[in-house]
MISEFI-118481 format. One record per residue (C-alpha): x, y, z; residue in three letters. Coordinates in steps of 0.25 Angstrom, whole numbers, plus 5000, padded with zeros to 4 digits. Example, Ala and Ser with C-alpha at 12.3 -4.5 7.8 and 13.67 -1.06 7.14 Angstrom:
504949825031ala;505549965029ser;
***
This chain:
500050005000unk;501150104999unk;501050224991unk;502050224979unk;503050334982unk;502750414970unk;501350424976unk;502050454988unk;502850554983unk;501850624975unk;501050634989unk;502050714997unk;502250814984unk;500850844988unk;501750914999unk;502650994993unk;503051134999unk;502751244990unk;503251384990unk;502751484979unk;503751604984unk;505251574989unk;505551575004unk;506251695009unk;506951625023unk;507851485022unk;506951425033unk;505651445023unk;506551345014unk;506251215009unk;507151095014unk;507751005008unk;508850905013unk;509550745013unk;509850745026unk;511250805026unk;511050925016unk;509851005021unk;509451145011unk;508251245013unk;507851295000unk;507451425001unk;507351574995unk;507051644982unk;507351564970unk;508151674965unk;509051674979unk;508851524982unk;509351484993unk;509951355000unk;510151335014unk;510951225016unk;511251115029unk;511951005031unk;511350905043unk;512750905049unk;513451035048unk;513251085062unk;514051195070unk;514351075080unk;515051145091unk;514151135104unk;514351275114unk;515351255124unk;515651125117unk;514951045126unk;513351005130unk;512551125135unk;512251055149unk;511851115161unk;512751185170unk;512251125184unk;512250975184unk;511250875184unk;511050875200unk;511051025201unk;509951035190unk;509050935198unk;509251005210unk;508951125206unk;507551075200unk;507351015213unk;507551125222unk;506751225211unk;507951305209unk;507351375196unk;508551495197unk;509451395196unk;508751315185unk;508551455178unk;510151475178unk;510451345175unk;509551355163unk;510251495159unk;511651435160unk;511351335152unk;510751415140unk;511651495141unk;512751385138unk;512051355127unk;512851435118unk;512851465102unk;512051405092unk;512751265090unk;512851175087unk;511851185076unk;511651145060unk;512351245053unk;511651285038unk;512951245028unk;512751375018unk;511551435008unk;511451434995unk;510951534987unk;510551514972unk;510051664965unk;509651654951unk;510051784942unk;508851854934unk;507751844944unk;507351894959unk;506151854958unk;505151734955unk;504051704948unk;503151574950unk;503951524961unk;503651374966unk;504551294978unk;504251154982unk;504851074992unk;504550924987unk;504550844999unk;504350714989unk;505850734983unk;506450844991unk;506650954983unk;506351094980unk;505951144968unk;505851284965unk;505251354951unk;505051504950unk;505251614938unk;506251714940unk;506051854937unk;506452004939unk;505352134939unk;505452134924unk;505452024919unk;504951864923unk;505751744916unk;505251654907unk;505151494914unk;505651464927unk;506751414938unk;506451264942unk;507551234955unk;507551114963unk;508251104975unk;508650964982unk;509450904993unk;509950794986unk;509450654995unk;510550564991unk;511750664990unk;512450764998unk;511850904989unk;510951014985unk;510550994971unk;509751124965unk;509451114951unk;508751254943unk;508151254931unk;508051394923unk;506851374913unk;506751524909unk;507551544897unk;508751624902unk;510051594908unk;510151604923unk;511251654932unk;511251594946unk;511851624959unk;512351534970unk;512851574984unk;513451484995unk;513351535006unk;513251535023unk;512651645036unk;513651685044unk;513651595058unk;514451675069unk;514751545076unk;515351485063unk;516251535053unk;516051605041unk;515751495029unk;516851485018unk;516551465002unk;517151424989unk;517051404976unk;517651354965unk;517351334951unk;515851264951unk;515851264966unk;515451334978unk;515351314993unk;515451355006unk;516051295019unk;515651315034unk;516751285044unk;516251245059unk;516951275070unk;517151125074unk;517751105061unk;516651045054unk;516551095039unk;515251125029unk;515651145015unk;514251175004unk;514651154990unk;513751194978unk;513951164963unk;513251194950unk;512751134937unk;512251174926unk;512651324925unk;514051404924unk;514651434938unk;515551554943unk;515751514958unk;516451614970unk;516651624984unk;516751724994unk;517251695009unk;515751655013unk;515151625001unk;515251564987unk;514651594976unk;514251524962unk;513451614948unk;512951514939unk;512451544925unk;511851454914unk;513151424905unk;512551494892unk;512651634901unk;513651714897unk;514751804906unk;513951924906unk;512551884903unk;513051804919unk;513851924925unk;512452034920unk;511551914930unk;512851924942unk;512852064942unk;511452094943unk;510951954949unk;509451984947unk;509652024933unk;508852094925unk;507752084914unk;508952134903unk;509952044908unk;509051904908unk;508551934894unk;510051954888unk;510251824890unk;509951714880unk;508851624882unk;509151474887unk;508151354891unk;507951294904unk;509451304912unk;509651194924unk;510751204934unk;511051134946unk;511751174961unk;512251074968unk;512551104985unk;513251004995unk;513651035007unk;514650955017unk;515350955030unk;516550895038unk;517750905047unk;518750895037unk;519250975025unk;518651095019unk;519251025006unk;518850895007unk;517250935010unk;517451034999unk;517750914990unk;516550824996unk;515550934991unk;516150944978unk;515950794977unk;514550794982unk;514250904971unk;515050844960unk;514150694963unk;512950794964unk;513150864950unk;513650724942unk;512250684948unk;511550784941unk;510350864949unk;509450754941unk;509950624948unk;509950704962unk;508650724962unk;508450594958unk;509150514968unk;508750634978unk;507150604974unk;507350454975unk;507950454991unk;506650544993unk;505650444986unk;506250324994unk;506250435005unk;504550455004unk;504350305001unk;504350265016unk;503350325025unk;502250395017unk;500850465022unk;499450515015unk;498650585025unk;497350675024unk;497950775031unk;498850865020unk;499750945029unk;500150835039unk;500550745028unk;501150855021unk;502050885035unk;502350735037unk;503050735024unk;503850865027unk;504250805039unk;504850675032unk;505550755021unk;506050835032unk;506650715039unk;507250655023unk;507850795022unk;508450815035unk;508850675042unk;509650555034unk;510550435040unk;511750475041unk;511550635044unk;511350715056unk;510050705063unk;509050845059unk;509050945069unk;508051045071unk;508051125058unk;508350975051unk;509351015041unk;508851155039unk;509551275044unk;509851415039unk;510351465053unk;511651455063unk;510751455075unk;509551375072unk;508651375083unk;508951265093unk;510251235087unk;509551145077unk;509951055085unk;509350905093unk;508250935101unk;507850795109unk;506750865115unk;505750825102unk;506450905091unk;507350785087unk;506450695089unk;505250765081unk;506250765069unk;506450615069unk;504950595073unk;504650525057unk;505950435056unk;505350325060unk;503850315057unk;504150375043unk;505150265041unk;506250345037unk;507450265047unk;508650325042unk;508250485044unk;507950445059unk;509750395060unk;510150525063unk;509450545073unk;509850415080unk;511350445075unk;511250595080unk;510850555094unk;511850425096unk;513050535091unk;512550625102unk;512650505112unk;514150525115unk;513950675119unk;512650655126unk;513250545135unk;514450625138unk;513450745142unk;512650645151unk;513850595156unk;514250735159unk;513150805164unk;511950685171unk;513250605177unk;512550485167unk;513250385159unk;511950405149unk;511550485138unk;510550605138unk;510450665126unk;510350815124unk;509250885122unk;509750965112unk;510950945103unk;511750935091unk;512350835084unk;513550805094unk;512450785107unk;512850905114unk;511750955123unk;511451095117unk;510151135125unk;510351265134unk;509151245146unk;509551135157unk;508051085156unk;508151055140unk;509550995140unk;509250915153unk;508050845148unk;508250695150unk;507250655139unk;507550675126unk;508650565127unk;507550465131unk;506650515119unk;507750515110unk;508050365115unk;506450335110unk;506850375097unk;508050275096unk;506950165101unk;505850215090unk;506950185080unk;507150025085unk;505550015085unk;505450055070unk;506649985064unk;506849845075unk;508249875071unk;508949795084unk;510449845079unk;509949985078unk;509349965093unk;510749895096unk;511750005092unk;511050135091unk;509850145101unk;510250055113unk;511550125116unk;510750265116unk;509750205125unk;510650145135unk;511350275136unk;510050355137unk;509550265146unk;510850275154unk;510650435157unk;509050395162unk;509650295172unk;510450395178unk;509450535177unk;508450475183unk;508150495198unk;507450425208unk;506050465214unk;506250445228unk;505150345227unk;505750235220unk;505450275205unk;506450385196unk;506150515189unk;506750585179unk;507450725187unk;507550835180unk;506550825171unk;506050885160unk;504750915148unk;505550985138unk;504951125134unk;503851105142unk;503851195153unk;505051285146unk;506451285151unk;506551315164unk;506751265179unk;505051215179unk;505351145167unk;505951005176unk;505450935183unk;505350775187unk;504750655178unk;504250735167unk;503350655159unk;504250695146unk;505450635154unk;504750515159unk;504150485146unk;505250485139unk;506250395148unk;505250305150unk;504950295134unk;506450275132unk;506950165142unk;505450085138unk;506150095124unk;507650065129unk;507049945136unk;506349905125unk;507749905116unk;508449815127unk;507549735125unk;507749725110unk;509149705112unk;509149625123unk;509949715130unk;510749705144unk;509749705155unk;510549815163unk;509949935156unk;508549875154unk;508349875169unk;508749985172unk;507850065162unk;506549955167unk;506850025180unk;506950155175unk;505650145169unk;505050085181unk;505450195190unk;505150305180unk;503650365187unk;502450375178unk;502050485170unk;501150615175unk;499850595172unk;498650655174unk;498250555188unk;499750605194unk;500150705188unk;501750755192unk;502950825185unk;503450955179unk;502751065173unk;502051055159unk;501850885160unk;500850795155unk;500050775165unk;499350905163unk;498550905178unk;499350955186unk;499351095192unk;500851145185unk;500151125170unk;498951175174unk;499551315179unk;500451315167unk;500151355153unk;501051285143unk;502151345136unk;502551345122unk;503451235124unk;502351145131unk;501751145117unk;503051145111unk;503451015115unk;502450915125unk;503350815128unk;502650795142unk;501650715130unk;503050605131unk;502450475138unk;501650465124unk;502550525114unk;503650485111unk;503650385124unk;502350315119unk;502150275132unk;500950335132unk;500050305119unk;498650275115unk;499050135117unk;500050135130unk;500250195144unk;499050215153unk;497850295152unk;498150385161unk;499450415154unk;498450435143unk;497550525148unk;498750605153unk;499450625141unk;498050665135unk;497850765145unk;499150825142unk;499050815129unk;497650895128unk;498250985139unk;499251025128unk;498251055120unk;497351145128unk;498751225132unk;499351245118unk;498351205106unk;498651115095unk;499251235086unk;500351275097unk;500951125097unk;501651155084unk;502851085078unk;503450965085unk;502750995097unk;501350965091unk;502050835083unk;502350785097unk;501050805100unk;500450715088unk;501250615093unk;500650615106unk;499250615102unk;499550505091unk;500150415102unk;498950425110unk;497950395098unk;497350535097unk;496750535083unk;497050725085unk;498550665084unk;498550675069unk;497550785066unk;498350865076unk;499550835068unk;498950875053unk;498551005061unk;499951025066unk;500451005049unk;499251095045unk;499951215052unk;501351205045unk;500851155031unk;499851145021unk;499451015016unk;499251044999unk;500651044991unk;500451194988unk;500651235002unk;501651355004unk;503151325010unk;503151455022unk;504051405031unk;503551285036unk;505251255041unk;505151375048unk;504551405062unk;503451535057unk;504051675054unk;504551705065unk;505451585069unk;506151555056unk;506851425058unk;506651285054unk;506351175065unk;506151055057unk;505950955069unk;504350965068unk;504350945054unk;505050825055unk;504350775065unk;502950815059unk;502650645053unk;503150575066unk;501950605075unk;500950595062unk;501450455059unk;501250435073unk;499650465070unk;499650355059unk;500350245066unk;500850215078unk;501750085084unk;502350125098unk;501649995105unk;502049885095unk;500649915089unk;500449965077unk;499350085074unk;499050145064unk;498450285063unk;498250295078unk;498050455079unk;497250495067unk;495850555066unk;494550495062unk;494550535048unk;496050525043unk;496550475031unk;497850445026unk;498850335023unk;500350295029unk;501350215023unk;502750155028unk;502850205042unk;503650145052unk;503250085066unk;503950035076unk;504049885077unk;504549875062unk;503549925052unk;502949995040unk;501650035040unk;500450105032unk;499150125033unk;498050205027unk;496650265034unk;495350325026unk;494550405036unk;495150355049unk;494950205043unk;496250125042unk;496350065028unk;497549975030unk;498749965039unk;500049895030unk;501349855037unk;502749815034unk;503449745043unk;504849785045unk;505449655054unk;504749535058unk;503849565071unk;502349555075unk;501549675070unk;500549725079unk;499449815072unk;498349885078unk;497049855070unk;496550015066unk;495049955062unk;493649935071unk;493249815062unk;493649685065unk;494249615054unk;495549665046unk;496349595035unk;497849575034unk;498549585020unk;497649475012unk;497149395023unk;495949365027unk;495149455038unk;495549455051unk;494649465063unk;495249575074unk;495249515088unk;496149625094unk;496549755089unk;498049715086unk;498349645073unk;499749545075unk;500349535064unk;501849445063unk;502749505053unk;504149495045unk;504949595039unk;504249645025unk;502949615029unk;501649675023unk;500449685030unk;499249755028unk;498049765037unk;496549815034unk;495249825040unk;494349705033unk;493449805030unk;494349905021unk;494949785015unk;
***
């Protein structure tokens, strides 16, 4: 049953962005990238304009050259939360901003190209689109001054190549006369990073950035198909192109007076349609300036014998097998549209073998972007590796695991140093070497992100069953993590243990009020985490030791608040108790309601597990949001989050809430206008890519869900939805799709992945149900068994739609 991929493909051009008048800022730009090389497209065609990243050329050096960890120790934080020593909190948190220091480390933008055409400075008929399907952007307009508008038109087409290291922009000039371009390599000044350097040479141009660690990024462009005169200044370097049948003056009339005039174009002789290409790569390295020089000059040199033609055709062929996975029709426009976006975000931004995406992806136009760009554990990371899994693409999801085993050394070292633990607590926030970069003690002394971090190690074992993968790059993270919880946490007094200081991130804002004991986020979160390192032990039939140790961890651990006995620090879910009451919530209560933990991501608490009043307490919380903030104010990630809740407890608002979230940030029809959609509104012009990404994670989480060893399918829809899935993951080992008219499931097909017994729950109130060609069955329980081997078909209906 699955769609062909040209019927695929054709679907998600229904989602092309379109913009019929250039943008006039880089973060209005469209995105392209192949993991590595990451370019916004962006400006006036006749100043167009490239920003360009690479996913591992970072300002790596860390303030002060070490972790940004409190001043006071671990024993003199407790004790002043014990005593309610706010002045002392206060000052502590104030030292410890102000530690914090320049902006680094932090993806650095590599340089901008900028392509000016001669003969035009303005544009008639301009069209952009952003094709999703083969990721590209394609760009025709009409040049023109105030006398006089060319015949025919400029075709561009822009794409980061997916199965090489280069930019290939190809122009077509349709409009009769010969065309003069200009090109410019260039980079902003940083005043934390010395000024770039450029070349050129005869067909060549580029620009180097050198680092103060040593490191070494070095952007090269080339050019078919038109003569080249290239030059350099000490900061940028410079090509003018020309169509070869231009002659010396006819070129040196359109230099001098770039815009040209109606006298000057109509001088020169008429031509047909002219087609030239710009090739761009960019590189980095510790060694020699030389030696990377030459490395770009291969990569354009393979890139040019190639030919833009046989680019875009290897490029369009890794997208095609890209979109063949995990595909969706939906009756809801924008939300399919977004969960779309949101893949081809993650295709662009995150491949094995490169650096894990940060906050802006692989997308920055600025030396200081906000939060350093950096790895936020507190959800942002997370969110933007929400998709790998259920969307079944593996191999964007290594860099993640890679990023966080690299950060290992340094975070064990820091645990070492600063908790007195032979563990591992990961910082809150960081770069790529693990450095603890976070300025406020409440944020960078969190104890949970580890654990929640450790959950998605886990969620990777449950989708692939891959033991050797559990074996060598899970287990040793969760002894270690598991390791820093054995030594944090503190006994009760009364037998059991609690987590001390503890803490709901961005709840309550950062200040002294904000720890506390036991918060449920804590709680949750540990508990999810040793459940899920127990389980893994298991699997591997591992020493005993640890596995003891971690039961009576769990053991000890107290319950969660709820609504019967209600206890813990301001802003929890237990939402009667006088502290909420008195208090309105803050931005950052909506921003990020991670009191909502035990059900999401701990899933110990779902429609289908945990107690009921554990139920009705996450309910009451969750509806206590609501009436404090309203559906609109829980934006981005936050109001993701949020889907994922309510789908993991059944509510069939989880998806409705979701399509309304996408109906705010995109229109559903492929005509929609591009007005900065990266961008956060006009007056915060920065990109944050982390809720884009995560945008299908909590959507495929309404359409099927498999944390109990069950499978369900479209367990948090409404009544009336319609729409069909196809190759997405779940845990235990599968591939499913499904289809539902009207709230009616039509089928369920799976593919088994290993050989296992597949648990399915039956979606229909009749009482028979057919599977494959066999005969009816009669249900006598609501869970269908099903013995399977790897490559196994099988497809479920209800007797009566068969």
């Amino acid at each position: 049953m699955k769609t062909p991929t040209d019927q695929r493909l054709k679907r998600i051009a229904r989602h092309d962005f379109v913009r019929t008048s250039p943008s006039s800022e880089w973060v209005e730009g469209m995105i392209l990238g192949n993991g590595d090389i990451g370019v916004m497209a962006w400006g006036p065609p006749t100043h167009r304009t490239l920003t360009v990243n690479k996913s591992d050329v970072w300002d790596y050096r860390t303030p002060n050259g070490t972790s940004n960890l409190p001043p006071q120790s671990l024993e003199d934080v407790r004790r002043m939360v014990t005593d309610g020593d706010k002045h002392g909190l206060n000052e502590l948190g104030d030292e410890n901003t102000a530690n914090s220091g320049p902006v680094f480390p932090t993806i650095q933008p590599c340089a901008t190209a900028c392509i000016e055409i001669a003969g035009g400075s303005q544009t008639w008929a301009y069209k952009e689109r952003l094709s999703m399907a083969s990721a590209e952007v394609n760009v025709d307009y009409t040049p023109f001054d105030k006398y006089w508008k060319r015949p025919g038109g400029i075709h561009e087409t822009t794409i980061v190549c997916a199965t090489r290291p280069v930019v290939a922009m190809q122009l077509r000039c349709d409009d009769g006369k010969p065309h003069g371009h200009r090109v410019t390599l260039c980079r902003n000044e940083n005043v934390f990073l010395p000024s770039p350097a450029a070349g050129a040479d005869a067909d060549t141009i580029w620009l180097i950035m050198r680092f103060p660690d040593g490191l070494i990024s070095l952007t090269a462009m080339a050019f078919d198909g038109l003569r080249v005169e290239t030059s350099a200044t000490d900061t940028m370097s410079m090509a003018s192109l020309r169509d070869g049948g231009m002659s010396d003056s006819d070129f040196e009339n359109l230099v001098a007076n770039f815009e040209g005039t109606k006298r000057e174009l109509d001088a020169l002789d008429a031509r047909g349609p002219q087609t030239f290409e710009i090739y761009l790569t960019t590189v980095r390295g510790y060694g020699n300036e030389n030696e990377l020089l030459a490395e770009a000059r291969q990569n354009l040199k393979d890139a040019r014998n190639a030919g833009f033609d046989q680019l875009r055709r290897d490029h369009r062929e890794w997208w095609r097998e890209y979109w063949s996975r995990a595909y969706l029709e939906i009756n809801y426009p924008a939300a399919e549209r977004l969960w779309f976006l949101g893949l081809y975000a993650l295709g662009s931004s995150s491949r094995q073998g490169r650096q894990a995406a940060g906050l802006q992806g692989v997308w920055s136009n600025q030396d200081g972007p906000p939060w350093n760009s950096d790895y936020h554990d507190d959800i942002n990371v997370q969110a933007t590796y929400w998709s790998c899994h259920a969307a079944d693409h593996l191999e964007q999801a290594t860099p993640f695991f890679d990023l966080y085993e690299h950060m290992a050394e340094q975070a064990r070292s820091d645990t070492k140093e600063y908790y007195k633990s032979d563990g591992m607590k990961l910082p809150m926030g960081a770069g790529p070497d693990g450095h603890e970069l976070v300025g406020h003690y409440t944020c960078s002394m969190w104890p949970g992100g580890t654990a929640w971090l450790m959950l998605h190690f886990w969620w990777h074992y449950e989708y692939t069953l891959d033991n050797d993968w559990l074996k060598n790059h899970a287990w040793p993270m969760f002894v270690n993590a598991a390791r820093f919880y054995e030594d944090y946490l503190l006994p009760d007094g009364k037998g059991g243990l609690r987590v001390f200081p503890s803490y709901s991130p961005e709840q309550v804002g950062k200040c002294p009020e904000s720890l506390g004991t036991n918060s449920t986020c804590d709680l949750a979160l540990i508990k999810g985490f040793l459940k899920c390192a127990l389980a893994a032990g298991e699997v591997l039939e591992a020493d005993n030791t640890p596995l003891a140790k971690w039961r009576d961890i769990l053991e000890k651990l107290p319950d969660y608040p709820t609504i019967e006995r209600p206890y813990s620090i301001k802003g929890e879910w237990a939402t009667r108790f006088k502290d909420l009451e008195e208090r309105d919530f803050d931005f950052h209560t909506a921003h990020l309601p991670l009191t909502l933990s035990p059900v999401y991501p701990a899933a110990n608490v779902t429609a289908w597990t945990g107690s009921e009043t554990h139920r009705k307490t996450a309910m009451a919380s969750l509806n206590r949001l609501k009436e404090r903030t309203g559906h609109g104010a829980r934006g981005g990630f936050a109001g993701e989050y949020i889907g994922f809740v309510q789908a993991n407890l059944g509510l069939d608002n989880a998806f409705t809430d979701l399509a309304g979230t996408a109906s705010k940030h995109v229109r559903g029809d492929s005509t929609a206008e591009f007005t900065g959609f990266f961008g956060r509104g006009p007056s915060r012009k920065f990109m944050q890519m982390d809720w884009i990404f995560g945008y299908p994670g909590p959507l495929m989480e309404c359409l099927l869900q498999s944390h109990d060893g069950i499978l369900r399918v479209f367990p948090a829809v409404d009544s009336d939805f319609t729409g069909t899935f196809e190759g997405f993951r779940a845990k235990g080992g599968y591939r499913v799709s499904a289809c539902m008219e009207h709230g009616v499931v039509q089928w369920i097909e799976l593919e088994s992945l290993c050989e296992t017994t597949c648990r399915v729950a039956i979606p229909w109130d009749t009482t028979t149900y057919c599977v494959n060609d066999d005969p009816p069955r009669t249900m006598s329980e609501a869970i269908l068994t099903i013995d399977v081997t790897p490559g196994d078909r099988v497809t479920i209906q209800s007797a009566v739609q068969k």
